[in-house]
C-alpha positions as CSV (number, residue, x, y, z in Angstrom):
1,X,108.0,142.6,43.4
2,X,104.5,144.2,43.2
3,X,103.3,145.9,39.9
4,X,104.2,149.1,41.4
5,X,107.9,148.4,41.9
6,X,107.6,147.8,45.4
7,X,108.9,144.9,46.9
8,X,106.0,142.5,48.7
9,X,106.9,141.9,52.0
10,X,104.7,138.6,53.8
11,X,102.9,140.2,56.4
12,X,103.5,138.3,60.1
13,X,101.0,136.0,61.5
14,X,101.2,135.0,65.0
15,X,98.8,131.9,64.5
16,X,101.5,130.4,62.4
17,X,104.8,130.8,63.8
18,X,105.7,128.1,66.5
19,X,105.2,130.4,69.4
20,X,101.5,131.1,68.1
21,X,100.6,127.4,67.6
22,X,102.2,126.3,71.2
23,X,99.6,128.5,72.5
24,X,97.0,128.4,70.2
25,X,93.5,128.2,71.4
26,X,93.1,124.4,70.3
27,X,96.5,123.4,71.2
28,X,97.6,120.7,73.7
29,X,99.3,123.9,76.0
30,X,95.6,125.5,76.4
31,X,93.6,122.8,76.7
32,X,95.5,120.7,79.1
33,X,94.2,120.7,83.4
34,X,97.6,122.8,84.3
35,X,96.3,123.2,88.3
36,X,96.1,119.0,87.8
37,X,99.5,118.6,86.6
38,X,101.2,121.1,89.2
39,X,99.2,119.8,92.2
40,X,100.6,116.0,91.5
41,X,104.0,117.3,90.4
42,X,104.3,119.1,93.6
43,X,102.7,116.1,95.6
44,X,105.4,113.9,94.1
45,X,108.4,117.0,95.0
46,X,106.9,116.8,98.5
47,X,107.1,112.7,98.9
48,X,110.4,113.0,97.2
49,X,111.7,114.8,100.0
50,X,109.5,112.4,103.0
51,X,111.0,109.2,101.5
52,X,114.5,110.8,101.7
53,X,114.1,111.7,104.7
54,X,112.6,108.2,106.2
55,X,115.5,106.1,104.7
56,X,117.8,107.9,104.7
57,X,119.5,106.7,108.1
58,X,117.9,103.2,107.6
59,X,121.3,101.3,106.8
60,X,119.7,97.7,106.9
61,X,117.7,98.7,104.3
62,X,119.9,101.1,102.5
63,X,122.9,98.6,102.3
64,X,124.7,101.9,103.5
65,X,123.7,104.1,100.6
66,X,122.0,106.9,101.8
67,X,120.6,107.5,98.5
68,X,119.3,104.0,97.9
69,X,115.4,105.3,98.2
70,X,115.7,108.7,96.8
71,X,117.5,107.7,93.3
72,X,114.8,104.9,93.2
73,X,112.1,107.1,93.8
74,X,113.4,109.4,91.1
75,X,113.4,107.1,88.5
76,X,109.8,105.6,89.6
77,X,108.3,109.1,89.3
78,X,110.3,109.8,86.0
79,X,109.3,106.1,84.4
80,X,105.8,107.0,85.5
81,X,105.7,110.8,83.7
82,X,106.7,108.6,80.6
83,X,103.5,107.0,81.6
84,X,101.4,109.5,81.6
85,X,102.6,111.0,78.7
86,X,101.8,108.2,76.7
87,X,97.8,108.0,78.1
88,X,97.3,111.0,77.1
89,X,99.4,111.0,73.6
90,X,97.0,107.7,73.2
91,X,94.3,108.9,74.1
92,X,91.3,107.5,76.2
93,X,88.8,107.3,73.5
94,X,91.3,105.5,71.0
95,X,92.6,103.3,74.1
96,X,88.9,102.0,74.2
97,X,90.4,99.6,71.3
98,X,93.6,98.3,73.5
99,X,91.1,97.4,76.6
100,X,90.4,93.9,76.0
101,X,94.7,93.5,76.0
102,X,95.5,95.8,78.8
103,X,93.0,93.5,80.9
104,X,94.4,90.7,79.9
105,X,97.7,91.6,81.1
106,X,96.4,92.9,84.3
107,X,94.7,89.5,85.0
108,X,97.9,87.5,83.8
109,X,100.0,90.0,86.3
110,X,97.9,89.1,89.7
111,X,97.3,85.4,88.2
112,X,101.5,85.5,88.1
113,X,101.4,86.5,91.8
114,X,99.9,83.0,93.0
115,X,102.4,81.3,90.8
116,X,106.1,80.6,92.4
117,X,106.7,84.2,90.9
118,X,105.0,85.9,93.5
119,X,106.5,87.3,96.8
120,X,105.9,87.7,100.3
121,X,106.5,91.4,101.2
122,X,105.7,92.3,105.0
123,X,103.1,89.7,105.1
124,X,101.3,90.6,101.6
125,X,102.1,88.0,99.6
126,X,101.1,90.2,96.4
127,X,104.7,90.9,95.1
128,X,107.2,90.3,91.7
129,X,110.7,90.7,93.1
130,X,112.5,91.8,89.8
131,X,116.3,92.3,90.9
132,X,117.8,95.3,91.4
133,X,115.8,96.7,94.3
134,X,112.6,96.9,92.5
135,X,109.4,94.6,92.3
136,X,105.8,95.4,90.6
137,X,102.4,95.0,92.4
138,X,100.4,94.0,89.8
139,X,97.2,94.9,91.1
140,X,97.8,98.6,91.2
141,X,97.5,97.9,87.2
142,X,94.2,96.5,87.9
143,X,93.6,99.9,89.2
144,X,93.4,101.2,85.9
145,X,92.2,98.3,84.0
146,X,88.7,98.0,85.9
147,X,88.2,101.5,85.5
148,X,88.9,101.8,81.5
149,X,87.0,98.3,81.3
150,X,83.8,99.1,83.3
151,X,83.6,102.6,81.5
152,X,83.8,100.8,77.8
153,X,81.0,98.7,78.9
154,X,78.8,101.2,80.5
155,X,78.7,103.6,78.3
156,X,78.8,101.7,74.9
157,X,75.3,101.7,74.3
158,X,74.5,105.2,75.9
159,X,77.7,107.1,73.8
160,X,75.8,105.7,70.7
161,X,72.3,106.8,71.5
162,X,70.6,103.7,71.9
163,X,69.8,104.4,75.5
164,X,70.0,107.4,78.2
165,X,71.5,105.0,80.9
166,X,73.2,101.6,81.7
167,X,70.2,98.5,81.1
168,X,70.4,95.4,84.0
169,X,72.6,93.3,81.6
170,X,75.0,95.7,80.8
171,X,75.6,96.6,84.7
172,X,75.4,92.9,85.2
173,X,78.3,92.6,82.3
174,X,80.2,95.5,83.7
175,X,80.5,94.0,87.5
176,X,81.2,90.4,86.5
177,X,84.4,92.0,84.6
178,X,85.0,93.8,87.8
179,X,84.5,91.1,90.2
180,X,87.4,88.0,88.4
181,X,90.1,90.4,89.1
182,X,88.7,91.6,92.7
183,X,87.8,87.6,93.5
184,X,92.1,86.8,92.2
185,X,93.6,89.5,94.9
186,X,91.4,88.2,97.5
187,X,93.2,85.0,97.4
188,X,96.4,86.4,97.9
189,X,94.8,88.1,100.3
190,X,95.5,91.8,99.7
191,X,92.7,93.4,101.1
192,X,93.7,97.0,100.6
193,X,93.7,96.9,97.2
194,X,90.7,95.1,97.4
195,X,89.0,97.9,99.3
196,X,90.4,100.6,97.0
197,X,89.0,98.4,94.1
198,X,85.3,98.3,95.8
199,X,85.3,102.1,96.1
200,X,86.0,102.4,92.1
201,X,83.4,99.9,91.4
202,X,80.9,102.0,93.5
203,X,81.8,104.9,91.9
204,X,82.1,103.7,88.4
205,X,78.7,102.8,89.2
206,X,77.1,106.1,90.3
207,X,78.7,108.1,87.5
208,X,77.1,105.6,84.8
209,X,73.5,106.7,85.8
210,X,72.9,102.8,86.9
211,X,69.8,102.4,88.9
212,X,70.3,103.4,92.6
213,X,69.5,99.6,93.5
214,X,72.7,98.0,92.1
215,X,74.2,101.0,93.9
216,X,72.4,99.9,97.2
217,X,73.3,96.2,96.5
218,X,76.3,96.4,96.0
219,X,77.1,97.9,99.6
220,X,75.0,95.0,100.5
221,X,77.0,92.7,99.2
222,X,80.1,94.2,100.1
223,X,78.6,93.9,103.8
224,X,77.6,90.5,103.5
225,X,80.9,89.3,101.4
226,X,83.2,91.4,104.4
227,X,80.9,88.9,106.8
228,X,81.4,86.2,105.2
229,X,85.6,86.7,104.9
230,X,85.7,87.1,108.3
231,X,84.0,84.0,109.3
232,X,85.4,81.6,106.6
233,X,88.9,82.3,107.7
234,X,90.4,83.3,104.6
235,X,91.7,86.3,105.9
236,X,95.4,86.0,107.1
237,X,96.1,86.4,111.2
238,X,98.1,90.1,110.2
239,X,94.8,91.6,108.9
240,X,92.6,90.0,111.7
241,X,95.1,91.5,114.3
242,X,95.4,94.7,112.0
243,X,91.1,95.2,112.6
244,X,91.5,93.9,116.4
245,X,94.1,96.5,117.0
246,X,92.3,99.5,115.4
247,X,89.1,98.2,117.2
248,X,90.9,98.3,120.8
249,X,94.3,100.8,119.9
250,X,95.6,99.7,123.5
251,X,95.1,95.5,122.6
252,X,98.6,95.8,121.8
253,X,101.0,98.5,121.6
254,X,104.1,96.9,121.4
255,X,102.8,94.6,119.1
256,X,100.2,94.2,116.4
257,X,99.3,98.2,117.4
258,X,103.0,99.1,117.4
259,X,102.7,101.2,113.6
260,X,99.8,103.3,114.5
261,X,101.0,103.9,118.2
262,X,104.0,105.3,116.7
263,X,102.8,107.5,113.7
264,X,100.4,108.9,116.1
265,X,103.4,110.0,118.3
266,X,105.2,111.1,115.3
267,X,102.3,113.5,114.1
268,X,101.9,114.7,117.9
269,X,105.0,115.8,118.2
270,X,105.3,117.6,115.5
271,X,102.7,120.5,116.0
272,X,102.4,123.7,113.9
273,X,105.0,123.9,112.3
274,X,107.1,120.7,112.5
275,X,110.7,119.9,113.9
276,X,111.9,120.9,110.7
277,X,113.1,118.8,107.6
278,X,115.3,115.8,108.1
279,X,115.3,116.4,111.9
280,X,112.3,114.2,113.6
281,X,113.4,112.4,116.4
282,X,110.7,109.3,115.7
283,X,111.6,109.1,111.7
284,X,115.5,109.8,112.5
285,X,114.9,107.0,115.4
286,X,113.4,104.8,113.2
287,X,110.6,104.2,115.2
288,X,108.1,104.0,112.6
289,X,108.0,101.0,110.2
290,X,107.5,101.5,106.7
291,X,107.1,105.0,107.0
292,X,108.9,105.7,103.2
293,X,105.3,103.7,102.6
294,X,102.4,103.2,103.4
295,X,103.3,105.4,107.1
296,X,105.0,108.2,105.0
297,X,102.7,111.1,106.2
298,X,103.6,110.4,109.9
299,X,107.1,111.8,108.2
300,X,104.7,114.9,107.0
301,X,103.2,115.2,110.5
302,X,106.3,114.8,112.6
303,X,108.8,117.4,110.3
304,X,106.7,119.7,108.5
305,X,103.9,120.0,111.0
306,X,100.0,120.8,110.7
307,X,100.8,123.3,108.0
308,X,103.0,120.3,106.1
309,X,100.7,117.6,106.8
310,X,97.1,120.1,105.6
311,X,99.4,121.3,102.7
312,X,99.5,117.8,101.3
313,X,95.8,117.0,101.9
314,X,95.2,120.4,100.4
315,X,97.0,118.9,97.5
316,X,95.2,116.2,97.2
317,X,92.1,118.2,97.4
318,X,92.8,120.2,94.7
319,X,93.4,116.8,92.1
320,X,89.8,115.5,93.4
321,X,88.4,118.8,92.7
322,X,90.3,118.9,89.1
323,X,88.8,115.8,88.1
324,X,85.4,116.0,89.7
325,X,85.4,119.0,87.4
326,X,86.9,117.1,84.4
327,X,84.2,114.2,84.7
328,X,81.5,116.8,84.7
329,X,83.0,118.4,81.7
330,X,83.4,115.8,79.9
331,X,81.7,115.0,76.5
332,X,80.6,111.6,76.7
333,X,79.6,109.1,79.0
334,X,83.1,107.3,78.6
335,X,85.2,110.0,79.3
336,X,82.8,111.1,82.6
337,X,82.9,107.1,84.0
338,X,86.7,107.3,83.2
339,X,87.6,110.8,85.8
340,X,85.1,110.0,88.5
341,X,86.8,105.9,89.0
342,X,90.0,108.2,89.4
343,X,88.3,110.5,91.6
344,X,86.8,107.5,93.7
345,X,90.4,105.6,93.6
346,X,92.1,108.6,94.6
347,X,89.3,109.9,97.5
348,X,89.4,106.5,99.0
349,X,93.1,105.4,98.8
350,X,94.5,109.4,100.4
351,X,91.5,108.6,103.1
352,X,92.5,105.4,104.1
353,X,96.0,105.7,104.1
354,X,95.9,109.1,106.4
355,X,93.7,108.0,108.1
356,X,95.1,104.5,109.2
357,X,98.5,106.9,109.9
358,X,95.9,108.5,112.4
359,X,94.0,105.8,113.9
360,X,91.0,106.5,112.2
361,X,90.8,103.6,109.9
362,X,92.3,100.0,109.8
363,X,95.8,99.7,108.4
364,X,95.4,98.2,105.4
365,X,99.0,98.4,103.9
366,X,97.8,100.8,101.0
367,X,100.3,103.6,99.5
368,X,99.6,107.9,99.6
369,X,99.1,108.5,96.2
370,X,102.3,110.5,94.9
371,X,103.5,110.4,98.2
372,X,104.3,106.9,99.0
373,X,107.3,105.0,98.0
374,X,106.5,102.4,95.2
375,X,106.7,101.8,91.8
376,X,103.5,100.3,90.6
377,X,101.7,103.1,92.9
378,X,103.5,105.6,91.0
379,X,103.2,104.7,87.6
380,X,99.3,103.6,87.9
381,X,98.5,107.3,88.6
382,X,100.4,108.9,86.5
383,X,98.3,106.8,84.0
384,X,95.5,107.9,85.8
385,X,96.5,111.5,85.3
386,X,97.3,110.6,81.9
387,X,93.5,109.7,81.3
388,X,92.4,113.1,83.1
389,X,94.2,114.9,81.0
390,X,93.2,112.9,78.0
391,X,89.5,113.3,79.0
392,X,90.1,117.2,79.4
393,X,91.7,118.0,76.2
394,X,88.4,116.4,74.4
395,X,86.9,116.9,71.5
396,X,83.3,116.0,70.3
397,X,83.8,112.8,68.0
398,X,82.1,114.5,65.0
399,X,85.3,117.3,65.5
């Protein structure tokens, strides 16, 4: 009660009732990349519905559960949400000190492949069966760790101000950790992933200011080193048949050109606007192999149409545009190498896989991001957009 005999009564403030900090102006709600999150939540909703829809009727792989692919898929995209979550409740900045282990585990995961642990899965031998209708792909962890590794390197010397760029040794430093993981997977051999893994590199490279000539030797060497796979024999006789057949599509249609023949039909077929959900004739036919994989957008093509199939590489335009726009925003070097490896990861991966599903580019047996069916695929970028987020909800360090 006030001198006056009135009773005081605390006047409301907005900034501190829990409505008012939710959406405060520094909160996590404001400052979070929401046209990110709802462009790979709806990319996942859409792939949801594709992987249902190309298993669905495949009994010897469903064991007769029509469900089999769609509760599994469901609980890959819901493990890797947790994921994400937990990048960006880390932090990028603070997972600078957890580096040096998260390498070493991504090493000890594709060194584990080459042991008896490893698996042969439709001719890849890059595989951890774990029971249960799952298995990891370890090297879609590797993903991530070169990324995060390379950037800690790069820009340690720049984010403290003892230079404006990357010097020779550092670069030198920063490749050699790139290239042990790169050189492992290339015994397996999984050359998809180690195509993606190039593209990062390259990227990593051009956001980290690096002199244009390691940029330029680099695709050099990746010339010469593609040269020199091809005439040591170390790639398997899939993959040399896989670049045969996209070089000549009519080598063998029924045959080594037997995917592509038939996800081309599939999109064809589909026009404008698409048969309609759940009724294409080549995905209810089962004409298409591993089309809840790495063939999944001939399911896009062939049901949902143009319209379907542009929607999702709309979709994947706007997450490349989100994080080219995070990198440049970004208030160190770390953070900027960090979004534009994603943005290179995620550029070349969607690229590749679309356009091997439309004869464009060699299969290479790599997944859609969000799209595809698979585990390790799905929780490596939602770590991905984990760090994104991370990097977007920034602060100066002196804050």
């Amino acid at each position: 009660m006030s001198a006056s005999g009135y009773v005081s009564i605390p006047r409301y403030s907005p900034e501190k009732s829990t409505l008012g900090k939710i959406f405060a102006r520094d909160s996590v709600v404001r400052r979070m990349d929401w046209v990110l999150l709802f462009a790979a939540l709806l990319l996942t909703g859409i792939g949801t519905l594709l992987v249902y829809s190309a298993t669905r009727n495949r009994t010897n792989l469903t064991h007769g559960d029509q469900y089999y692919f769609l509760v599994r898929h469901l609980m890959n995209a819901g493990i890797g949400s947790a994921l994400g979550i937990g990048a960006v409740v880390i932090g990028h900045r603070r997972m600078r000190d957890v580096v040096p282990f998260y390498y070493g585990l991504a090493i000890l995961g594709i060194l584990a492949v080459l042991s008896p642990l490893g698996s042969t899965v439709n001719g890849a031998h890059s595989w951890i069966v774990l029971g249960g209708g799952f298995s990891l792909q370890p090297s879609e962890f590797v993903k991530v760790a070169i990324i995060v590794g390379m950037a800690v390197v790069l820009s340690a010397r720049v984010d403290a101000g003892d230079r404006e760029t990357p010097d020779h040794r550092t670069v030198l430093q920063a490749l050699g950790l790139a290239l042990l993981p790169i050189a492992i997977i290339m015994l397996m051999p999984d050359l998809g992933s180690v195509m993606v893994l190039g593209a990062i590199v390259l990227g990593v490279l051009l956001a980290s200011g690096a002199s244009n000539r390691w940029v330029f030797g680099l695709i050099g060497s990746g010339v010469l080193g593609a040269i020199a796979v091809w005439q040591l024999g170390i790639l398997d006789k899939y993959q040399i048949d896989r670049f045969a057949a996209f070089a000549n599509p009519a080598l063998d249609p029924s045959g080594v050109g037997y995917n592509t023949s038939q996800a081309r039909i599939a999109i064809g077929s589909g026009g404008l606007l698409g048969k309609g959900l759940f009724h294409g004739g080549q995905t209810t036919g089962q004409f298409v192999p591993e089309q809840q994989t790495d063939f999944v957008f001939s399911v896009a093509g062939e049901e949902l149409g143009f319209v379907g199939a542009a929607l999702i590489i709309l979709l994947v335009g706007v997450i490349l545009w989100r994080a080219c726009a995070i990198a440049r925003g970004a208030t160190d070097l770390y953070g900027t190498i960090v979004a534009a490896g994603i943005v290179a990861w995620f550029a070349f991966q969607s690229f590749e896989n679309i356009g091997m599903t439309l004869g464009i580019m060699p299969v290479a047996g790599i997944p859609l991001p969000f799209v595809s069916y698979g585990g390790s695929s799905m929780f490596a970028n939602c770590i991905a957009i984990g760090l994104l987020q991370s990097v977007k909800m920034q602060r100066p360090l002196s804050a």
